[in-house]
N, C-alpha and C positions, 0 to 999 in steps of 0.2 A: 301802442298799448301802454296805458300806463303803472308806473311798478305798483304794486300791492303799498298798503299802508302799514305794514308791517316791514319794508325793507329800507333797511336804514343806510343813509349815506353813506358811499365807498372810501375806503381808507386808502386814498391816493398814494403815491410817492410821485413828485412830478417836480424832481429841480435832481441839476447834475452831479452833487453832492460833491466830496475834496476826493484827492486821491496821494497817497503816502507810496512811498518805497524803505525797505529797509534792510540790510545785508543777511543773508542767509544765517541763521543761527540767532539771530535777535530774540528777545526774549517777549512773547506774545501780550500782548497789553490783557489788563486785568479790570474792568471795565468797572467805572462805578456809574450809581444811576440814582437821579434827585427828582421828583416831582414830575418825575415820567419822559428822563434825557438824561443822554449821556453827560455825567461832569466831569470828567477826569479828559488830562492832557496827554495825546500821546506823550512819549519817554522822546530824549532828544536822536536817537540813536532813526527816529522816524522822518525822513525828507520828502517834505511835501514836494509834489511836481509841478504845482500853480498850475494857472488856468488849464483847462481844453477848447476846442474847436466848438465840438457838441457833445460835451458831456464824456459820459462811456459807455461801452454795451460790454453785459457779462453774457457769456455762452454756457451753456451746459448740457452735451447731448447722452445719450444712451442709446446705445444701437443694441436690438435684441434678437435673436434669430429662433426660430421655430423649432421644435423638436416633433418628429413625426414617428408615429408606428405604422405598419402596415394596412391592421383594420379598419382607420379612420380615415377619413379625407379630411377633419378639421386637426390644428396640431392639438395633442395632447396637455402641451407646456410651453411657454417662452422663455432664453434663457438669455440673461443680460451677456453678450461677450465683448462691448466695450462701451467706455466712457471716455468724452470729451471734454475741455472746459478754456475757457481763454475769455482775458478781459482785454477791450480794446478800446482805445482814445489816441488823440491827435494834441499832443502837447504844444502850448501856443506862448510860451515861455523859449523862443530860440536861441539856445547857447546851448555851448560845446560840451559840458556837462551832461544835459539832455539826450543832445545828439550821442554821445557816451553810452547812456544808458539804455538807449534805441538799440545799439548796437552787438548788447552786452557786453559791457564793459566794467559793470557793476555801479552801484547806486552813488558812491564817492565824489565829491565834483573834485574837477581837475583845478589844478595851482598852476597861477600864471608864473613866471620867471622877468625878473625885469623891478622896476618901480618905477613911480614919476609917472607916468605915461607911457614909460617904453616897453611895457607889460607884452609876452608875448606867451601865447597859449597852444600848444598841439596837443590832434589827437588821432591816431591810427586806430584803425580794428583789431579787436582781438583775432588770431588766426585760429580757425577751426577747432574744436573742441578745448578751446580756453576759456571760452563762455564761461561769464559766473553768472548765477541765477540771484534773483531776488526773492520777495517777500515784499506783496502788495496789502497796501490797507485803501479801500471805501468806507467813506461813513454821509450820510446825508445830511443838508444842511438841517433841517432840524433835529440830528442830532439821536434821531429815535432807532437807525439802523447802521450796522456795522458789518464789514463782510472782510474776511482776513483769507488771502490767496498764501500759500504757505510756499510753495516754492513755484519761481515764476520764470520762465526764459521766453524772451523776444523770439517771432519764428516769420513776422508778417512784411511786408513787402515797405521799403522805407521812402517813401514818393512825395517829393517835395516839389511844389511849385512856387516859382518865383516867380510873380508877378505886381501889375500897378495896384496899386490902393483903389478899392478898400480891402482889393483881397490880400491876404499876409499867408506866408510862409509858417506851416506847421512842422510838425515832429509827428506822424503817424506811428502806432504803437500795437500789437498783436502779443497780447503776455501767454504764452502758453500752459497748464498747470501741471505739475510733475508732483508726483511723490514725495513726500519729504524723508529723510531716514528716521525720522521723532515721531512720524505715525502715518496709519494710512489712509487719513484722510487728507484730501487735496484743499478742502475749504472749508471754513468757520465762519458762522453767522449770528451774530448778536441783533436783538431785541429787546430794548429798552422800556419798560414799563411793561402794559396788556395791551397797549391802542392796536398794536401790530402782530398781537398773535392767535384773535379768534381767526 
């Protein structure tokens, strides 16, 4: 069946857009916007994580449970008693940095020791509850959408295969979103112009 002539083309998002990390407490970009796009540069304090695999997937669920009285058999009310959220990507930029950050160990890249060549670089896990969290930025290449995760800790499972070409070895990534202590919301979402907010 085909759509009415009154329904006007959908307004897509269909490309994997960048993805930034930034250290807990950074100060939230302040967005400007020209001719219907973002122009302003994140601050330097924002480390992009180059490429992914396929992109990312943001999550966000709400589980609500039913309130029931005795005289009804349908519930009366639903009431929200939890919410979920996590963005997930497979970083295809491999180094110890990354691996780093996978790990939490926070957004910082590691300094080799060494010069010339003789560079040498370690990196351990943090041991349990030394985790430090981040601060996730999306923004899509064109530029018209923004999504700020306010505080983020790695929870997902770190499964790396090494094998021949063409396949290459990722950084799988599971950010889970926590509270932040500056407010309670867990995420922020800019829109650029009107194309993306009827």
């Amino acid at each position: 069946m085909p759509a009415p002539a009154s329904f006007p083309a959908p307004t897509l998002l269909s490309d994997p857009g960048y993805l930034w990390g930034a250290p807990i407490g950074t100060a939230e970009p302040t967005p400007t916007v020209a001719a219907g796009v973002f122009t302003d540069a994140l601050p330097v304090a924002w480390v992009p994580f180059g490429p992914t695999a396929e992109g990312s997937t943001f999550n966000y669920s709400t589980s609500v449970e039913a309130i029931r009285v005795a005289e009804f058999f349908d519930p009366v009310k639903y009431a929200t008693t939890e919410r979920n959220g996590s963005i997930a990507f497979a970083m295809t930029n491999w180094t110890l940095s990354n691996y780093k950050r996978a790990l939490n160990g926070g957004i910082a890249a590691l300094t080799a020791t060494g010069t010339g060549g003789a560079e040498i670089t370690t990196f351990e896990p943090p041991d349990p509850g030394t985790e430090v969290r981040i601060m996730i930025m999306w923004e899509s290449f064109d530029k018209t959408v923004r999504m700020l995760f306010r505080q983020c800790l790695q929870g997902g499972e770190v499964s790396m295969q090494f094998q021949k070409a063409p396949a290459f070895a990722s950084i799988p990534c599971t950010f889970n979103f926590e509270i932040p202590t500056t407010t309670t919301k867990p995420f922020k979402v800019w829109a650029a112009g009107t194309t993306r907010v009827a």
